[in-house]
C-alpha positions as CSV (number, residue, x, y, z in Angstrom):
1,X,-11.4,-91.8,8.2
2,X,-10.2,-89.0,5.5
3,X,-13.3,-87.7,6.2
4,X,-12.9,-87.2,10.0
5,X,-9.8,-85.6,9.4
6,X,-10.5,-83.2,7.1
7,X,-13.2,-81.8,9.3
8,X,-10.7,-80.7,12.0
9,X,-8.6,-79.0,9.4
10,X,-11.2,-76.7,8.0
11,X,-12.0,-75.9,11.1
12,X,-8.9,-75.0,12.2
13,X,-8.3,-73.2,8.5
14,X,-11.6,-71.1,9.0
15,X,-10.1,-70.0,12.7
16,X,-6.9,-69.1,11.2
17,X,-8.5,-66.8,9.0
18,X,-11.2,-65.8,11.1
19,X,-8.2,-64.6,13.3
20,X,-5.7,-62.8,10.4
21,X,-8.8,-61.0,9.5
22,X,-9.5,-59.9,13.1
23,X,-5.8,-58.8,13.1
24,X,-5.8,-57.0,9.8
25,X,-9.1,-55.4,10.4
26,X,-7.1,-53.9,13.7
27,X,-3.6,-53.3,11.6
28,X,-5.8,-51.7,8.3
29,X,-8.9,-50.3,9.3
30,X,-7.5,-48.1,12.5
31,X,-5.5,-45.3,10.6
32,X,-2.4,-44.2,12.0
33,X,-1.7,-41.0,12.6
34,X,1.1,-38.5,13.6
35,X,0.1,-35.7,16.0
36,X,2.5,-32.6,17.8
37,X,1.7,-30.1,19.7
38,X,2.1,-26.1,20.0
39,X,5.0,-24.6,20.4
40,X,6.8,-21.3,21.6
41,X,8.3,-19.1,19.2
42,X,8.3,-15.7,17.1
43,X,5.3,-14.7,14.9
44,X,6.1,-12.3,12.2
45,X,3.5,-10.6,9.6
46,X,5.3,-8.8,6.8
47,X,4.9,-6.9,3.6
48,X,6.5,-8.2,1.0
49,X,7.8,-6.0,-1.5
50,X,11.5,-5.9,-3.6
51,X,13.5,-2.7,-3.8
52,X,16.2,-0.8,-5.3
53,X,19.7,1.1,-2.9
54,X,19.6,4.6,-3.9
55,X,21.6,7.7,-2.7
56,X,19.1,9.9,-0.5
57,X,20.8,12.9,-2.6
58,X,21.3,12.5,-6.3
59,X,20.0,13.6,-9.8
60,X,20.3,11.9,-13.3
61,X,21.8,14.3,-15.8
62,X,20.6,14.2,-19.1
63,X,22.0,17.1,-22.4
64,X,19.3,20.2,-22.5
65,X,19.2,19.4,-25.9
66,X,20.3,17.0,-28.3
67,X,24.0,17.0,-29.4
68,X,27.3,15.2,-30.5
69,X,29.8,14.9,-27.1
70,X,32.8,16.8,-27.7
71,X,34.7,16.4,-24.7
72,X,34.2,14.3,-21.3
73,X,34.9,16.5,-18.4
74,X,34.2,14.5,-15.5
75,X,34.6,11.0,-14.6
76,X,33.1,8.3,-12.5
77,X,34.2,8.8,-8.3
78,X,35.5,12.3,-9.0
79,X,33.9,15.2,-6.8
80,X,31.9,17.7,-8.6
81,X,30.3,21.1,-7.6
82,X,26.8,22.6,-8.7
83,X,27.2,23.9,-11.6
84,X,30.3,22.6,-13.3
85,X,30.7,21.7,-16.6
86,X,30.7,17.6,-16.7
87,X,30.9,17.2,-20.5
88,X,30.5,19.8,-23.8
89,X,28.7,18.9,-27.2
90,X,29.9,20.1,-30.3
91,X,29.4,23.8,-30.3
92,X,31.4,24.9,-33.2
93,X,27.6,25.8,-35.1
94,X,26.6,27.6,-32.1
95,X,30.1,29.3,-31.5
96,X,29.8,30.6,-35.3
97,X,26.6,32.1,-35.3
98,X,27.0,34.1,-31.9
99,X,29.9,35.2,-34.0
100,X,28.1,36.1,-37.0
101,X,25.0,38.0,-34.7
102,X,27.7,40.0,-32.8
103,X,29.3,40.9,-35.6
104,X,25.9,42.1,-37.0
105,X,25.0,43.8,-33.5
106,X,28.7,45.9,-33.7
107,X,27.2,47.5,-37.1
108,X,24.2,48.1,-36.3
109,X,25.1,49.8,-33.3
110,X,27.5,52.1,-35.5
111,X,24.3,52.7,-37.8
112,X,22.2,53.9,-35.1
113,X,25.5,56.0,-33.8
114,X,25.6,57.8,-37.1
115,X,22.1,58.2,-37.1
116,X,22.0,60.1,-34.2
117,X,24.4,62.5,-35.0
118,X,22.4,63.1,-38.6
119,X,19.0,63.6,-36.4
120,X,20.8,65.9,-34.5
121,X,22.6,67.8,-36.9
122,X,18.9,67.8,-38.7
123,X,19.9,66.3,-42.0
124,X,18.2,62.8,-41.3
125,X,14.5,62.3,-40.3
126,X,13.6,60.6,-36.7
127,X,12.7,57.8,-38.4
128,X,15.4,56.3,-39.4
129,X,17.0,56.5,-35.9
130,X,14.0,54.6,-34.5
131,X,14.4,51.8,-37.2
132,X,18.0,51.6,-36.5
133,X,17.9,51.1,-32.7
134,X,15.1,48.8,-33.0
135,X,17.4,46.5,-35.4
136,X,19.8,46.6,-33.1
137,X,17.2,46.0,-30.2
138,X,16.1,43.1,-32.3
139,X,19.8,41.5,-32.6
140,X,20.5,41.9,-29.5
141,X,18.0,39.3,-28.5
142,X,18.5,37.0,-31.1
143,X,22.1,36.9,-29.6
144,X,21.2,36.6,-26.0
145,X,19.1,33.2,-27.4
146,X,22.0,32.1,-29.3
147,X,24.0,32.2,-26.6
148,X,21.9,30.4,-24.1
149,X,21.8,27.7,-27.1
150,X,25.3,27.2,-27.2
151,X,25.6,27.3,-23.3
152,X,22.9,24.5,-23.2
153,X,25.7,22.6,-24.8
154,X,27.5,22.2,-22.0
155,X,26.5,19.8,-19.6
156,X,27.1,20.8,-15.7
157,X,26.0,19.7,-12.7
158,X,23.0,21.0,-10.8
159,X,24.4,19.3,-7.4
160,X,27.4,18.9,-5.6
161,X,28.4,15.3,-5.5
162,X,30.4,12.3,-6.5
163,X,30.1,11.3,-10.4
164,X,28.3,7.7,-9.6
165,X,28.5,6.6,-13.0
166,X,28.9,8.1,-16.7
167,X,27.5,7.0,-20.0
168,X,28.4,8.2,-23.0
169,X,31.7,8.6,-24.8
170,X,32.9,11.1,-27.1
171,X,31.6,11.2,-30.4
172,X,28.4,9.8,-29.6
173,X,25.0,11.8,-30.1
174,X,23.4,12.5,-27.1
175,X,20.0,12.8,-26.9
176,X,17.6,14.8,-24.5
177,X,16.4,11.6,-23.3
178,X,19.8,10.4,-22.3
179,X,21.1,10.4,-18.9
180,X,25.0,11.0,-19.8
181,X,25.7,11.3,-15.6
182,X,24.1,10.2,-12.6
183,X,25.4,12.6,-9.6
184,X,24.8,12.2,-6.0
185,X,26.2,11.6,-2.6
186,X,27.9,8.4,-1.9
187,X,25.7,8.5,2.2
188,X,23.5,8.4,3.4
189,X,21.6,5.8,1.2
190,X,18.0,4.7,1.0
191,X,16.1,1.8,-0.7
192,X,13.1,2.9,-2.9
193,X,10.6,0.0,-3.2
194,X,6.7,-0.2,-4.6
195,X,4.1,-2.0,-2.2
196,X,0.5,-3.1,-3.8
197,X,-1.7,-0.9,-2.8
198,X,-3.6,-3.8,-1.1
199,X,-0.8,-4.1,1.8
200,X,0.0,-0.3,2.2
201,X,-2.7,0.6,5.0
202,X,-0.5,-1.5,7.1
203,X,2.7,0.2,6.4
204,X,3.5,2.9,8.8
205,X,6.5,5.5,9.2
206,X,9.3,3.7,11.8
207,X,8.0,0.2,11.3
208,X,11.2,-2.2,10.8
209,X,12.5,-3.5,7.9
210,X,14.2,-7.1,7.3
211,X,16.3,-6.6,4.0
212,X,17.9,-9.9,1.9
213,X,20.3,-9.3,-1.3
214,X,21.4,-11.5,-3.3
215,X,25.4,-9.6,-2.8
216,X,24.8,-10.8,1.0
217,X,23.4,-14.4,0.8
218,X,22.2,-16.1,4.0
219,X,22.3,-12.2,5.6
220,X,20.0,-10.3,6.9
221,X,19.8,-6.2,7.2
222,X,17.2,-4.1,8.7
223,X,16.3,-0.6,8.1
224,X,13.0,1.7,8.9
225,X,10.4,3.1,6.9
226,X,11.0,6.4,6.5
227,X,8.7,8.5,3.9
228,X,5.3,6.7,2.2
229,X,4.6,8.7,-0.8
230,X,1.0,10.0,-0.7
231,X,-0.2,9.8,-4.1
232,X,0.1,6.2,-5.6
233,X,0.8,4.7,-9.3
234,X,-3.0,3.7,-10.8
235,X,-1.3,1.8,-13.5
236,X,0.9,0.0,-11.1
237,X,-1.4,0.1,-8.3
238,X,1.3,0.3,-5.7
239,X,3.1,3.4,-3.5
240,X,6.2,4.4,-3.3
241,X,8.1,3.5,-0.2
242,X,11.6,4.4,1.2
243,X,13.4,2.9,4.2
244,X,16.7,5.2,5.2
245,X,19.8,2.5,5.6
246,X,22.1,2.5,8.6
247,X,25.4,4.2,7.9
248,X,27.3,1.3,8.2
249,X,25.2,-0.6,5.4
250,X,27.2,-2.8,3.4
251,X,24.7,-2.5,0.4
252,X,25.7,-0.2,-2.7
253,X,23.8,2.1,-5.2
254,X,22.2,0.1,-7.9
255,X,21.8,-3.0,-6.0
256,X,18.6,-4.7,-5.6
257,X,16.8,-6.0,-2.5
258,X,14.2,-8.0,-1.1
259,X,12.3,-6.3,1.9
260,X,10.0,-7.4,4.2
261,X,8.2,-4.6,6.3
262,X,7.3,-5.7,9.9
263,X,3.5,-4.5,10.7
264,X,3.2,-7.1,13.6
265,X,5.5,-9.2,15.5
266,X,4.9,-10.7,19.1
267,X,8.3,-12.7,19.9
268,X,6.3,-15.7,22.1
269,X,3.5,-16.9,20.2
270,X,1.7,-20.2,19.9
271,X,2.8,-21.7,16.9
272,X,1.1,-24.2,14.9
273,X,2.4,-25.8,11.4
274,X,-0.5,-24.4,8.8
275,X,-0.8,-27.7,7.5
276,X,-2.6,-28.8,10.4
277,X,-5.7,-26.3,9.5
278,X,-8.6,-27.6,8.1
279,X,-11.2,-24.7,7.7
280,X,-10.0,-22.6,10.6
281,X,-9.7,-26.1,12.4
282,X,-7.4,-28.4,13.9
283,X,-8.1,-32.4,14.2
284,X,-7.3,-33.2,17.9
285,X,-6.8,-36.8,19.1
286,X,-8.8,-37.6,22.4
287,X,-9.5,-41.0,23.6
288,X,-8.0,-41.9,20.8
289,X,-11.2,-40.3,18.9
290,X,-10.3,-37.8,16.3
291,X,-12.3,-34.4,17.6
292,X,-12.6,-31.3,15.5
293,X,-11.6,-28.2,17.5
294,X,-12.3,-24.8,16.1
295,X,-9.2,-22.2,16.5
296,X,-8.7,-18.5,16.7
297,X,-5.7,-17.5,15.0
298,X,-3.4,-14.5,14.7
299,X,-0.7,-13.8,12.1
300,X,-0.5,-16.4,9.5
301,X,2.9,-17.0,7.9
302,X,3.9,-19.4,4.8
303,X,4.5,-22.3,6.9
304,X,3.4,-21.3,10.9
305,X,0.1,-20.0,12.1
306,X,-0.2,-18.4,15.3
307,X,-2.9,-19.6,17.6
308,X,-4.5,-17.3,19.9
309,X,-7.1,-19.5,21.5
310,X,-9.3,-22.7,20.8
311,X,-6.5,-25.3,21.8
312,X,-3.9,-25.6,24.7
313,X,-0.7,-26.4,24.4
314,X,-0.8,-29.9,25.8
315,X,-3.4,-31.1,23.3
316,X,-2.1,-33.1,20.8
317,X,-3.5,-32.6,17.0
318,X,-2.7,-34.0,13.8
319,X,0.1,-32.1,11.8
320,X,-1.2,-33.0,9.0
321,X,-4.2,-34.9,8.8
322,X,-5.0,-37.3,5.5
323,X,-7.7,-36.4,3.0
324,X,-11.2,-37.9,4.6
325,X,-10.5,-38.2,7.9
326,X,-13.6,-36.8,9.9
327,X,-14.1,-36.4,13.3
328,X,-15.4,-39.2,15.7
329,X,-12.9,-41.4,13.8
330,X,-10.6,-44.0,16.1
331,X,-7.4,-43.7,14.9
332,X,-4.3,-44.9,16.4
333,X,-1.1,-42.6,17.0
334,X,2.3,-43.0,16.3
C-alpha cells in the first residue's frame, strides 16, 4: 500500500517540476528588453573650443626700458589720450646727465665761436675750427640720445582709451617685460579663443556662436565668428579665432568662456539616443525577433545621433541593447 501511494506522488512531483521549469525557461531564457522609438527634435554639430572677453581696441603697456616707478599718473577707469604720460620712472640720472652734456655743448659752442673769429682774423689755423665744430657736432648727438633716454622714462599711452587695469606701484622696478597698464576701449568687445587645427576647416566667417561662463550659470549667449587668423600656432596646433559680442553683452574683459561654434544645425531631425548604436546599427524588435538594421546617420552629438535613413519612425529598437544580444534572438518587450 505505501508503495502505491508513493507512485502517484512522484508522479505528480516530476509534473510539478516538469511545469516550473517550462515556466522559468519562459520567465529566464526570453530576455526582456526596453525599446523607443525616434523622435523630433534639434541636431546641433559644434566646435568646441574655450575663450577669453577682450576689448576689440586695446594695447598692453609695458616701460621702454627698465626702471624704478616714480610717480603713477593714471589710474584704473580714468580716460586717457595717445600719448600721455601714464606713469614716470626715476629720471633724476637721466635729468643729470642731459645737464652735464648741455652744459658741455654751451662751451663747446663758445670754443668753436672764438675759433672763428681767430681763423678769420688769421691768427689760428683752419684746423682747429674744424675740430671744434665737430666736438660740438659730436655732443650734440650724444645729447639728443640722452634725451630720448630720459623720455623713454616716461611711460604714455599709444591709444586713446580707458585705463582697464594698472600694475605696478611706486617704488617698484619695472621691467621691459612688465605690462605696468593695459589700455583700451570699454566696447565693443570680442572673445579670442584657439580651435585645434583638426576642427577649423569647418569654421567659417558668420557662423553662430553659443557662449556659457561660469559669471552667467545656466545662461546662454551667442555671438558670430568674425576674423579666423590665417596662419596657425605649430606648437599649439590650433588658430586663432574671434567672435565680435553684441553690444548689450553682459560679459566683461578678462572673463573666460566656453564656446561652441555652430557648423551645422537642422532644427527637426530624427533623433536617436547614441546608446542604441551598435556599429552604425540599431537592434529593431519585429515579431518579437531582434533584427539588425543598418542606419545612415547625420550629426552625432554626446548623447543624440541624428538618423537620416535606415529606420522609420514607427519602428521600435532597443535603447540600449545588453552585451551579446545578436539578431534573430526572441526577446520579449517591456
Amino acid at each position: 500500500m505505501p508503495r502505491l501511494l508513493l507512485r502517484p506522488l512522484m508522479l505528480l512531483l516530476l509534473l510539478a517540476l516538469a511545469g516550473g521549469g517550462v515556466w522559468a525557461w519562459q520567465r529566464g531564457g526570453t530576455p526582456e528588453v526596453e525599446t523607443i522609438r525616434l523622435r523630433r527634435g534639434p541636431a546641433v554639430e559644434a566646435v568646441y573650443a574655450t575663450g577669453t572677453v577682450e576689448a576689440e581696441v586695446w594695447a598692453r603697456i609695458p616701460p621702454v626700458v627698465s626702471g624704478r616707478i616714480a610717480e603713477v599718473l593714471a589710474h584704473e577707469g580714468e580716460r586717457v589720450r595717445a600719448g600721455q604720460p601714464l606713469a614716470r620712472l626715476d629720471d633724476r640720472q637721466a635729468h643729470a646727465r642731459v645737464a652735464e652734456l648741455e652744459a658741455k655743448a654751451a662751451y663747446l659752442r663758445e670754443e668753436a665761436e672764438r675759433s672763428a673769429i681767430l681763423v678769420a682774423r688769421g691768427v689760428r689755423a683752419r684746423e682747429a675750427l674744424d675740430k671744434d665744430r665737430s666736438e660740438f657736432d659730436q655732443v650734440t648727438a650724444t645729447i639728443r640720445a640722452a634725451r630720448q633716454q630720459r623720455s623713454d622714462l616716461l611711460v604714455t599711452s599709444p591709444i586713446d582709451g580707458v585705463v582697464l587695469r594698472r600694475d605696478g606701484e611706486p617704488g617698484e622696478l619695472a621691467e621691459t617685460k612688465d605690462a605696468l597698464f593695459w589700455v583700451g576701449a570699454l566696447k565693443p568687445l570680442r572673445i579670442t579663443a584657439e580651435v585645434d587645427e583638426e576642427d577649423i576647416p569647418r569654421v567659417k566667417v558668420g557662423q553662430k556662436i553659443l557662449i556659457k561662463a561660469d559669471a552667467f550659470p545656466g545662461k546662454v549667449l551667442e555671438a558670430r565668428v568674425d576674423r579666423i587668423t590665417p596662419k596657425g600656432d605649430p606648437v599649439n596646433k590650433t588658430f586663432r579665432v574671434r567672435a565680435l559680442l553684441p553690444e548689450d553683452s553682459p560679459l566683461l574683459i578678462g572673463m573666460t568662456t566656453e564656446i561652441n561654434i555652430v557648423v551645422a544645425e537642422h532644427p527637426e531631425a530624427w533623433l536617436m539616443p547614441s546608446s542604441a548604436l551598435v556599429e552604425d546599427k540599431v537592434l529593431a524588435v519585429e515579431d518579437g525577433l531582434v533584427v539588425a538594421k543598418p542606419v545612415k546617420l547625420g550629426i552625432r552629438g554626446r548623447s543624440q545621433v541624428e538618423v537620416l535613413d535606415g529606420i522609420g519612425p514607427d519602428l521600435p529598437f532597443l535603447a540600449a541593447p545588453p552585451p551579446g544580444l545578436k539578431p534573430g534572438t526572441r526577446v520579449r518587450v517591456k
